[in-house]
C-alpha positions as CSV (number, residue, x, y, z in Angstrom):
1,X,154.7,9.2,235.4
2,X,158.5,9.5,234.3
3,X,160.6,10.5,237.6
4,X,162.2,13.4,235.7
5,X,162.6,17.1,235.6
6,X,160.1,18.3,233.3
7,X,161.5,21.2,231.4
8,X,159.5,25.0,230.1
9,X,160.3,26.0,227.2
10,X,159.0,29.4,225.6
11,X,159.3,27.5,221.8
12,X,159.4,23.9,220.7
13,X,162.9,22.3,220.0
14,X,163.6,22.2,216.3
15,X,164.4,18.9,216.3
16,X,164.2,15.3,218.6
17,X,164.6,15.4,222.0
18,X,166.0,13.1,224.6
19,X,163.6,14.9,227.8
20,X,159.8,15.6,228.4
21,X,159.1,19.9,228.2
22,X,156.1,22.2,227.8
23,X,155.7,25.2,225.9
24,X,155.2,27.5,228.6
25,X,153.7,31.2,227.5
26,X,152.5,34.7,229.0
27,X,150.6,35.6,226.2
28,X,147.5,34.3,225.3
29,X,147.9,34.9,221.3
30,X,150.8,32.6,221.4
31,X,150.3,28.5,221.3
32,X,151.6,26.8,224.3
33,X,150.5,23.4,226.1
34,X,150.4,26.4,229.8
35,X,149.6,29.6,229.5
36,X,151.1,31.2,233.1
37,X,148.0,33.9,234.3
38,X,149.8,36.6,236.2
39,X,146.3,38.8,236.5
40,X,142.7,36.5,235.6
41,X,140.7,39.7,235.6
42,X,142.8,41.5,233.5
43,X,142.5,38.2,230.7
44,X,139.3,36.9,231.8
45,X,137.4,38.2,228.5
46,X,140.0,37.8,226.0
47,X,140.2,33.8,227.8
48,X,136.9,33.2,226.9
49,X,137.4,33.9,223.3
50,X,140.1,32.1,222.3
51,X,141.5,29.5,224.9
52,X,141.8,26.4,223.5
53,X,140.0,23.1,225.5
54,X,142.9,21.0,227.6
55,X,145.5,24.0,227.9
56,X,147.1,24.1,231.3
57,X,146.4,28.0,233.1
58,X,148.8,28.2,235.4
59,X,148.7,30.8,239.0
60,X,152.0,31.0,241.3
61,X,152.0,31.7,244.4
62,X,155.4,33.1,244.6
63,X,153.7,37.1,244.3
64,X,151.5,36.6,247.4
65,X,155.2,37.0,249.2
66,X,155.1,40.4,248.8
67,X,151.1,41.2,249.4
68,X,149.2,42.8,251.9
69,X,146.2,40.7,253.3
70,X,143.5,42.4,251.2
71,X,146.2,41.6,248.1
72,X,145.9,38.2,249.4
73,X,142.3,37.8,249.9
74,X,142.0,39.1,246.1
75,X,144.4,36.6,244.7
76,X,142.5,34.0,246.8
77,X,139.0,35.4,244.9
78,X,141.1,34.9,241.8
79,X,141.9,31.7,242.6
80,X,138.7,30.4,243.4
81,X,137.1,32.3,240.0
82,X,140.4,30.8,237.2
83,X,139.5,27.2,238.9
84,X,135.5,27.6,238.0
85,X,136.8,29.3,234.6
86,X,139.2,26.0,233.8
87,X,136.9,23.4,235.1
88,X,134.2,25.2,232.7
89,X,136.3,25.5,229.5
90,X,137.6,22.2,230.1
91,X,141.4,23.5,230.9
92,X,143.9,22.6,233.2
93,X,144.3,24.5,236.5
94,X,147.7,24.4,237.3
95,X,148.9,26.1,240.8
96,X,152.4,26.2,241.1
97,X,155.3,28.0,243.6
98,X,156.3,30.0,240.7
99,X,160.0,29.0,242.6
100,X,163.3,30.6,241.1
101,X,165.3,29.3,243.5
102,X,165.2,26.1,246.0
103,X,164.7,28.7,248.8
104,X,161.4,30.4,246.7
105,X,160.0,26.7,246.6
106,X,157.0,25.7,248.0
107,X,156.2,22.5,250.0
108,X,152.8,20.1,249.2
109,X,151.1,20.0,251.9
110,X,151.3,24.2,251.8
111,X,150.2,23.7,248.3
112,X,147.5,21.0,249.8
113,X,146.7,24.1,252.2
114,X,146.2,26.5,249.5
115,X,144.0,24.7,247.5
116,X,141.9,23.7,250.5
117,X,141.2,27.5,251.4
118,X,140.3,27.4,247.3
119,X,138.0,25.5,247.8
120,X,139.5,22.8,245.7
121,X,140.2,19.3,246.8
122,X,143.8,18.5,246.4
123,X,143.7,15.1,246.1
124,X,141.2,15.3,242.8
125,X,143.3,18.2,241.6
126,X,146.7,16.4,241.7
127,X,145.4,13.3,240.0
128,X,143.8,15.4,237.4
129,X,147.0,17.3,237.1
130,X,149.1,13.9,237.2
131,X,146.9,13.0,234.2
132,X,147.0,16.0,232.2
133,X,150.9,15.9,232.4
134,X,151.2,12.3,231.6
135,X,148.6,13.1,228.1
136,X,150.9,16.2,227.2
137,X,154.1,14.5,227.4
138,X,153.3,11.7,225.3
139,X,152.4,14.2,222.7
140,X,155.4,16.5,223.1
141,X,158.2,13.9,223.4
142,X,160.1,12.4,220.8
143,X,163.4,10.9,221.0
144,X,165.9,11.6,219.5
């Protein structure tokens, strides 16, 4: 994998590029290579009918900073239930810090952690990840 920033864009560039980027979205209508899920249940049926096979759906943690612990437990559930829903629809799970800042930013073996408690292996999940990434930038970069 290239050792660079890999940039989120809300629309592809009109033209050549000299950097890797994904078209990041919040709404589901809209074509993207992620689709960030801020609420599974609330998306779960309207997922089902028209996700497209190999998009990235991507959860931050950065809202459980501001949960209670039954908030928590539920965005756990949710967790667990958009990780069966990707592997099933053949999408990418994509957990993330959801980081703003350097100081929002989450470390790996807290993200490791996470994913443990998931019930997901972290080791398959960042290879998988590693190779989703690598098969979306070759299709998204051209330079310029």
């Amino acid at each position: 994998m290239r050792e660079a920033a890999i940039y989120r864009l809300r629309t592809p560039p009109s033209g050549a590029v000299n950097y890797p980027y994904l078209i990041v979205s919040e709404n589901i209508n809209q074509p993207g290579d992620l689709l960030l899920i801020r609420d599974f249940y609330k998306v779960k049926k309207e997922l089902k009918k028209k996700i497209k096979k190999g998009t990235g759906l991507e959860l931050t943690v950065s809202p459980t900073r501001k949960m209670d612990g039954s908030s928590v437990g539920k965005w756990f559930k949710s967790l667990r239930e958009l990780y069966a829903f990707c592997h099933a629809s053949r999408c990418q799970f994509i957990l993330s810090s959801g980081a703003r800042s350097e100081y929002e930013m989450v470390s790996g073996p807290c993200l490791d952690a996470i994913l443990k408690v998931g019930g997901i292996d972290p080791e398959n999940h960042w290879r998988n990840l590693g190779e989703w990434i690598e098969e979306r930038l070759s299709r998204n970069v051209s330079y310029a």
